[in-house]
C-alpha positions in Angstrom: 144.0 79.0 109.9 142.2 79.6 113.0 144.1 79.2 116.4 143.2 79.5 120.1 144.4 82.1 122.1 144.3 82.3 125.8 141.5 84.2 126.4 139.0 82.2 124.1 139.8 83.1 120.7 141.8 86.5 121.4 145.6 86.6 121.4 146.8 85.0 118.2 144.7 86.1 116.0 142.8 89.6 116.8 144.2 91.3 119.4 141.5 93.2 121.5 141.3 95.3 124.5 140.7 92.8 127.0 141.5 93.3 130.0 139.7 89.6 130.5 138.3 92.0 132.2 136.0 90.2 129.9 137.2 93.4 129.6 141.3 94.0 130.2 141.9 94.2 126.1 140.4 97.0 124.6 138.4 96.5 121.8 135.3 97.6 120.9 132.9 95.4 119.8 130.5 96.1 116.6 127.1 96.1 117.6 123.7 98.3 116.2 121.1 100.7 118.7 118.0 99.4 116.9 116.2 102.9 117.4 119.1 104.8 115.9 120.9 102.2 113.4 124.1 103.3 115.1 127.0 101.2 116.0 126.3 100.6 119.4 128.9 102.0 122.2 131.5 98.8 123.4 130.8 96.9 126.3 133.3 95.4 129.1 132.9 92.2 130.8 135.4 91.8 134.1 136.0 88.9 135.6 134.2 88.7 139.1 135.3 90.6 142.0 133.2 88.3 144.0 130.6 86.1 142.0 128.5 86.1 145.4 128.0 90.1 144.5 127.5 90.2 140.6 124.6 89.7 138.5 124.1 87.1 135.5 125.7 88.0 132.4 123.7 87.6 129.2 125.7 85.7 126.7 125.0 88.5 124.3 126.3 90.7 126.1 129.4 89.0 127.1 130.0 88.8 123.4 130.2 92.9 123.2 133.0 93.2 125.7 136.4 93.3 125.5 137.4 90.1 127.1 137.2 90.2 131.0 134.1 90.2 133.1 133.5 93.5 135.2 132.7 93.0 138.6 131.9 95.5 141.9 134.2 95.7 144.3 133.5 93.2 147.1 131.0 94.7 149.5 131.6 93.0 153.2 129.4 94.7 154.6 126.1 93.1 152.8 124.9 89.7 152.1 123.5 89.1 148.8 120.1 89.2 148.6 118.9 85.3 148.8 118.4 83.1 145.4 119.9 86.4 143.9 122.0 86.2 141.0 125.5 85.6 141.0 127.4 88.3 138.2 126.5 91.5 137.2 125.9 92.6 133.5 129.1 94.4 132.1 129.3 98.2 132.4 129.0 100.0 128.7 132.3 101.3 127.6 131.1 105.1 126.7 131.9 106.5 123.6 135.8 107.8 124.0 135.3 111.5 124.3 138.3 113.9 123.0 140.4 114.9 125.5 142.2 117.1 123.7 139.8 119.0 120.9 142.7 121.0 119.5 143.8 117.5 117.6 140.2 116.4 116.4 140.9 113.1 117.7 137.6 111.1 116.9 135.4 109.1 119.2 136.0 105.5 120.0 132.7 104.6 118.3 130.6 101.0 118.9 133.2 99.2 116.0 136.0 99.9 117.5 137.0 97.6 120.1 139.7 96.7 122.7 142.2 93.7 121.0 141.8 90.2 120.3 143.2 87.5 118.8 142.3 85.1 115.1 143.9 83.0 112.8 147.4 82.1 115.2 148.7 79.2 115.9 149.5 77.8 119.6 153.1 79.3 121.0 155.8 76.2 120.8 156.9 75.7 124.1 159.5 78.3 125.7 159.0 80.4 122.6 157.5 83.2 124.9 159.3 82.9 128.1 158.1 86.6 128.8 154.6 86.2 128.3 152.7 87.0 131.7 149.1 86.4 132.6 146.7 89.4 134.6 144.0 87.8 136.8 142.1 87.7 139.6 141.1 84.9 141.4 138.1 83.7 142.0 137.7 81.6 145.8 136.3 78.1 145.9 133.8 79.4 148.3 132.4 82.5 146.0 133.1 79.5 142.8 131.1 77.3 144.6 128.3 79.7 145.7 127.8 80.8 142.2 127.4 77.1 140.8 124.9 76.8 143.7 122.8 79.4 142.1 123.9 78.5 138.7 124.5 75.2 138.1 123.9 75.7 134.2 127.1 78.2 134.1 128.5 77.5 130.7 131.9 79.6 131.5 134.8 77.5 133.6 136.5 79.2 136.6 139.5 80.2 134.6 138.0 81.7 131.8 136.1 84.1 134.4 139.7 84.5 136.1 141.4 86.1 133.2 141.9 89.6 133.2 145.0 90.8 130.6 147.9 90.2 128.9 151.3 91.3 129.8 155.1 91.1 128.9 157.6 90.8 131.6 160.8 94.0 131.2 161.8 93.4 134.7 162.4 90.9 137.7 159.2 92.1 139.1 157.8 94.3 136.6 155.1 93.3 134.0 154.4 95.7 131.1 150.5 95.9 130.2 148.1 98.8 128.7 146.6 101.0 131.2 142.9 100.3 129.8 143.6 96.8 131.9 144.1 98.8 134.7 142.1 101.7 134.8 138.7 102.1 132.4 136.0 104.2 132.8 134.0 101.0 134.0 133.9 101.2 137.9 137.2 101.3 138.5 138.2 97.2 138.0 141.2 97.0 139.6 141.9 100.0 141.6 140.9 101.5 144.9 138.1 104.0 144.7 140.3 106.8 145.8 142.9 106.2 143.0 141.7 109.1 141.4 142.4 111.8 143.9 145.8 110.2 144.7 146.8 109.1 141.6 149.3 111.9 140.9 150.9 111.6 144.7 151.6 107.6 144.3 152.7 107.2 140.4 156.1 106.2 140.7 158.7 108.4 139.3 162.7 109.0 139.8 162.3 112.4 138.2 159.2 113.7 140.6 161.0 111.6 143.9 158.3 109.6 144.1 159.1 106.0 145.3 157.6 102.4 144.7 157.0 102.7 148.5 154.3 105.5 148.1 152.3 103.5 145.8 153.0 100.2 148.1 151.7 101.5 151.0 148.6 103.3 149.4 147.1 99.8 148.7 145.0 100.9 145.7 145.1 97.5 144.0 141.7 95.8 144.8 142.7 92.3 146.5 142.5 89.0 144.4 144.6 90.4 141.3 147.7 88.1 140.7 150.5 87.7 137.5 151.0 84.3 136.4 154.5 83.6 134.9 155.9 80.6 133.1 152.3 79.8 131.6 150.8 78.7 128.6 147.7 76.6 129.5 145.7 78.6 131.8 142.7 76.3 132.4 145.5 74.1 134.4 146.5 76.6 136.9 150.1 76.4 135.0 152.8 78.4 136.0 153.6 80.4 139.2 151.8 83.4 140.4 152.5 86.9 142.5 150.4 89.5 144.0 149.9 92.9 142.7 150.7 95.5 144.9 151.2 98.6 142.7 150.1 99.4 139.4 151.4 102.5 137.3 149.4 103.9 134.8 150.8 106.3 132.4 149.8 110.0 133.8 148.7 110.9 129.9 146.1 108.1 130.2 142.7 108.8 130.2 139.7 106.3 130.1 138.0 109.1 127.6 140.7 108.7 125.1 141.2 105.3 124.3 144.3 106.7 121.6 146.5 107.7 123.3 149.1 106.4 126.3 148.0 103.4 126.8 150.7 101.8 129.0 151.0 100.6 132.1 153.5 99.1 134.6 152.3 96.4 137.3 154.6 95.7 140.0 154.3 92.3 141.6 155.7 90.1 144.7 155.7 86.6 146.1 152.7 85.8 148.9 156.1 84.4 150.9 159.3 83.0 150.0 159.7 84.1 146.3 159.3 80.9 144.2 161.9 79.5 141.7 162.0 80.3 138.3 163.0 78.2 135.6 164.2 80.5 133.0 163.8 78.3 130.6 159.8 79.0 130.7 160.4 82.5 132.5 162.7 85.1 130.9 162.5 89.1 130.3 162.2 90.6 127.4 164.3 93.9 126.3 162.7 97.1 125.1 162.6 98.2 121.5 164.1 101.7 121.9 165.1 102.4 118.0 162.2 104.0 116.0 159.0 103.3 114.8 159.0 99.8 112.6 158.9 100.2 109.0 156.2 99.2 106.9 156.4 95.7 106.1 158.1 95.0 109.0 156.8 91.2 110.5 155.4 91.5 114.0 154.2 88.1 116.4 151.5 89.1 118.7 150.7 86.4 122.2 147.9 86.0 124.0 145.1 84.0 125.4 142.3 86.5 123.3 139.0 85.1 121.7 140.0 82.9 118.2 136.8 82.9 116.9 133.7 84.8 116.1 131.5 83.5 119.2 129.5 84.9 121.3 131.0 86.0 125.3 134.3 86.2 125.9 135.9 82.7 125.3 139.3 83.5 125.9 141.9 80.6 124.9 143.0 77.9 127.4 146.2 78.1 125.2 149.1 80.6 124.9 148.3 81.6 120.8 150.4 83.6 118.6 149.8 85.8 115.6 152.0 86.9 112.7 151.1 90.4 111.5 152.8 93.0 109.3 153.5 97.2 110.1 151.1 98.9 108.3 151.8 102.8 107.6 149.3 105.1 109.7 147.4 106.9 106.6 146.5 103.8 105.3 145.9 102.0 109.0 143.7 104.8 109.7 141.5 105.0 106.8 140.8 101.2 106.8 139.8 101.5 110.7 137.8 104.7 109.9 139.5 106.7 112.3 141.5 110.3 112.0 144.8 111.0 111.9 145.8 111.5 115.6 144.3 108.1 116.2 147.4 106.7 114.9 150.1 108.9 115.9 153.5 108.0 116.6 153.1 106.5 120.3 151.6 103.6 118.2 151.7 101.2 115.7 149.5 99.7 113.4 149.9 96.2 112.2 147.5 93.4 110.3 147.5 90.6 108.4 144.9 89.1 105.5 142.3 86.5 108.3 144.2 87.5 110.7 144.1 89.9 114.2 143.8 90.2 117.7 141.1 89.6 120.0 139.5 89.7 123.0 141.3 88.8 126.3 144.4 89.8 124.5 144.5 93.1 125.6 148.4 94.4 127.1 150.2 91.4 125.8 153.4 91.8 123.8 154.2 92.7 120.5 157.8 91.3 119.2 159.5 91.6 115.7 159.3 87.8 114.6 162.1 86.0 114.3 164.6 88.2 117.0 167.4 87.2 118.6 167.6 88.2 120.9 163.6 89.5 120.7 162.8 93.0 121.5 159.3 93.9 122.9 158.3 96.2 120.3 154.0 97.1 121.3 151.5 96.2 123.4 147.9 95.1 122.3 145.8 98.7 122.6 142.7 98.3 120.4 141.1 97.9 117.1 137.7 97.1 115.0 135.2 94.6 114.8 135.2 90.9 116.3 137.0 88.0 116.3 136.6 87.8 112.2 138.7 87.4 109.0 138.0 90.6 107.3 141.8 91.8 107.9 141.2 95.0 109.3 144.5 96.1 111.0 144.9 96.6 115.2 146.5 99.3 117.0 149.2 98.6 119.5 151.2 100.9 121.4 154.5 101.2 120.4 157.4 100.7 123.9 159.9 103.1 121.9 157.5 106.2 122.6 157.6 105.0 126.5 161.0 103.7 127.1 162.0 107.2 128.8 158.9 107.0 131.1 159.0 102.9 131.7 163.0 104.0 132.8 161.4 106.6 134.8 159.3 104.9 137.0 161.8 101.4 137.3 164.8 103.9 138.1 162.4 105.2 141.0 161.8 101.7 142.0 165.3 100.2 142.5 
């Protein structure tokens, strides 16, 4: 059965790369070039920066995007032009280039897409008490600007506000994939001059690198939040924090969607930190044994696409998904990929009419039924849309990155 996932038909059932950055999950989306025939390369769709500064988004195009809407950065310094539009197309996600041509690893072509979610069921309540939210907000004076100029927008404020998924390891520490954080779209959540500084500020107890240097470098764009304690978006549920340091594994690359694709968020209150009821907010451990065997029943949560629609659409509802470990030969030759696409920093997983989606992009992965429940993956990518043709996604699997995600939380305390 089909179920609704938080970003509009994402999470439970297909998990894709959306970083609601109608783009934060990573999944490609399958589309054709009509001169060449060729799939068509992925497109991302970030929420809004500031709607004031972004142009209409086709609904077409929205649909080709990996669950978020990509906006620019805020420029202060201009007004928009007057009657302008209000939101920007999304950036193409280029074709994932090999980064490392010794391994063959193949390109992320136009069918392969960041994760979303179809054919879950909505979460019963407390049942993922480490489920976080990635967003940015989206002011009541840019909001109402845009319906100004737009008073036809289909899309609600929330849905435009969702970025990513996440899983919560630590009191303020938010697992996530680093395709939410840092894509070869113009750069959606970090500063411009992440790239030159990236090495000096990522946290590390091993290289003496503090949480302090990547504080005080401020290379989070302002308005991106974690929502905790949540499970209807569309009411503003839960209780939020600011991001003010995200750390992207150093192996990640935007060209090579296959590989590392982790990331750690650290968040605080705006003032005196709010109190959390642990029966809706609760960390989850790290799966630290080895890779899951085949067979092996996974639940994937998220608010990803649910159904085959055009635009994003992520859920207003916290959706689940029951999937099953797949073995990589097998994973990889039903996704049309090469081997080192599904190497052992990942694992595959899939069910018959049912996946991820859209907008459910860095959410967790736990074996079903734990107790106590172990994250076991995050949501990386996979093929196709929000569909029931079973085709298996790819999530990155926390065993491979314990050592590093001890790393940088060892550097922070």
């Amino acid at each position: 059965m089909r179920s609704r996932w938080p970003t509009r038909g994402a999470a439970m059932a297909t998990l894709v790369l959306a970083a609601s950055p109608a783009g934060a999950g990573r999944t490609a989306e399958r589309g054709t070039n009509g001169a060449t025939g060729k799939p068509a390369a992925p497109q991302l769709q970030a929420a809004p920066e500031e709607l004031d500064y972004i142009s209409v988004v086709d609904p077409a195009e929205r649909d080709s995007a990996p669950g978020w809407a990509v906006v620019e950065p805020p420029r202060h310094d201009q007004a928009p032009e007057p009657g302008g539009p209000d939101l920007r197309t999304p950036s193409p996600l280029p074709l994932v280039r090999a980064t490392r041509p010794a391994k063959r690893v193949p390109r992320f072509e136009g069918d392969q897409q960041p994760q979303r979610s179809y054919g879950g069921a909505a979460v019963t309540p407390g049942s993922a008490t480490w489920q976080a939210e990635m967003y940015r907000v989206i002011t009541d004076q840019v909001w109402a600007g845009h319906m100004l100029r737009n008073p036809n927008e289909p899309r609600p404020r929330w849905e435009w506000q969702h970025w990513c998924g996440g899983a919560l390891i630590a009191d303020e520490w938010v697992l996530t994939a680093a395709h939410c954080v840092l894509s070869d779209a113009s750069p959606p959540v970090m500063n411009e001059q992440f790239a030159e500084r990236r090495d000096a500020i990522t946290v590390s107890r091993d290289r003496h690198i503090g949480l302090a240097s990547c504080v005080e470098a401020n290379m989070v764009l302002d308005g991106f939040r974690i929502r905790l304690g949540a499970e209807d978006i569309s009411r503003d549920d839960g209780i939020t924090f600011r991001i003010d340091c995200a750390v992207v594994h150093p192996g990640w690359t935007p060209s090579d969607m296959y590989h590392d694709d982790i990331a750690l968020l650290h968040f605080v209150a705006d003032g005196p930190p709010p109190a959390r009821d642990r029966a809706r907010i609760r960390e989850i451990r790290l799966h630290r044994g080895p890779h899951p065997a085949d067979g092996a029943s996974l639940t994937v949560t998220g608010w990803g696409k649910t159904r085959p629609v055009e635009g994003s659409e992520p859920s207003a509802v916290l959706m689940e998904v029951a999937l099953n470990v797949q073995d990589a030969t097998t994973c990889a030759g039903r996704l049309g990929v090469g081997p080192e696409a599904v190497g052992p920093g990942v694992i595959c997983a899939g069910a018959r009419a049912r996946k991820t989606c859209h907008g459910d992009s860095g959410g967790p992965v736990v074996f079903t039924g734990g107790r106590p429940n172990y994250l076991v993956g995050v949501v990386s990518w996979g093929q196709d849309d929000c569909t029931d043709n079973g085709l298996p996604g790819v999530y990155t699997r926390v065993g491979a990155y314990a050592q590093w995600i001890d790393d940088v939380l060892g550097a922070a305390r």
